[in-house]
N, C-alpha and C positions, 0 to 999 in steps of 0.2 A: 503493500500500500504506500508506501514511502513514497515511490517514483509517480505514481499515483497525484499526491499532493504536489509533489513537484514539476507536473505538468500542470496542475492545475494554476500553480502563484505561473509556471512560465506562459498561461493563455489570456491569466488575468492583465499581469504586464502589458500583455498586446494589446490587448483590449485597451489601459489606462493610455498607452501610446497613441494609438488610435482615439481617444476620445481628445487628448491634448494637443490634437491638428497633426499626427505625425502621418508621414503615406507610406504604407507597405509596398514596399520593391520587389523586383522580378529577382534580386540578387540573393545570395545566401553567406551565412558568416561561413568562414575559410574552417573558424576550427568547429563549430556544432551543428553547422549545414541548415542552420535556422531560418527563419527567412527575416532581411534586413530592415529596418526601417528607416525612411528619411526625416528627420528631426525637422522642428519650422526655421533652423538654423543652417540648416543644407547637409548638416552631417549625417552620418550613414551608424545607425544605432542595432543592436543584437540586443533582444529583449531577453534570450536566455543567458547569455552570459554576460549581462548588463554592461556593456563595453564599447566606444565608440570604435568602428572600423575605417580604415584605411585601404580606399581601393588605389591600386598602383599598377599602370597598366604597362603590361607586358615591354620589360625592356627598358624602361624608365628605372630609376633609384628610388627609391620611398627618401623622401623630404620631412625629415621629423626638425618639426622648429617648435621655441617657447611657446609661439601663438595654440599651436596646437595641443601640449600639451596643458596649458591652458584653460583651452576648449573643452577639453575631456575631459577634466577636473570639475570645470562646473556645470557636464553636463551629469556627472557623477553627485553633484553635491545636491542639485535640483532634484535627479532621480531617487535619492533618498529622504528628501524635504517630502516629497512625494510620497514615499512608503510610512513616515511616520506620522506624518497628516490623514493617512487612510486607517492608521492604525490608533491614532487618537478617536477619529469618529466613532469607534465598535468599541472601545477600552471607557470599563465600568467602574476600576480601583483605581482611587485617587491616588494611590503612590506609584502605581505604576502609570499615572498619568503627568504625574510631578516627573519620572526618569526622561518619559517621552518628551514633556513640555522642554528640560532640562538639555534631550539631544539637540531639538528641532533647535533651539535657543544657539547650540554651538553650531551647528550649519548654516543656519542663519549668517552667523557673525565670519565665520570660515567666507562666505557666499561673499558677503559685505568687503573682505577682506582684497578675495580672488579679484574682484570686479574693480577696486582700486588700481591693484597691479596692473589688470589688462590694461586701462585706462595709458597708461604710462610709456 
């Protein structure tokens, strides 16, 4: 049942993807053969291994710059702001809404953080 569960969080992801404007592509991630999403940022997202991908076409170098690493970072920091704002909505016990309130608070400020540097 495990793998089970774990298709289920990986359809619901697609699904939150999809509802927050992203458009499902013809492409597939390299390492889980998922199928990719295009973010409203233009980047190419894997809803199961929650990971921005890089497509590099045949022959070319892969280009890894600050900007992009970046990029990835906040779109890492958003996607969890994401999972813990889904997970306050259903959570009954205030202390485990305190830890929640607590993360979302340091991503936040992480977020706040990241978005200066791009800035720069």
């Amino acid at each position: 049942m495990p793998q089970e569960r774990d298709e289920e969080k990986h359809v619901k992801r697609m699904a939150d993807l999809l509802r927050q404007g992203s458009t499902l592509t013809d492409l597939a991630c390299p390492a889980c053969a998922s199928p990719l999403f295009k973010l409203k940022s233009g980047d190419l997202w894997c809803a199961k291994c929650e990971k921005k991908v890089i497509v590099v076409k045949e022959g070319e170098e892969p280009k890894i710059t600050s900007f992009m690493v970046l990029e990835t970072m906040e779109a890492t920091l958003l996607m969890k702001i994401q999972e813990i704002q889904n997970k306050m909505q259903s959570e009954q016990n205030i202390e485990e809404l305190q830890k929640l309130g607590k993360a979302l608070s340091d991503l936040l400020e992480n977020l706040e953080k990241l978005r200066k540097v791009k800035r720069f």
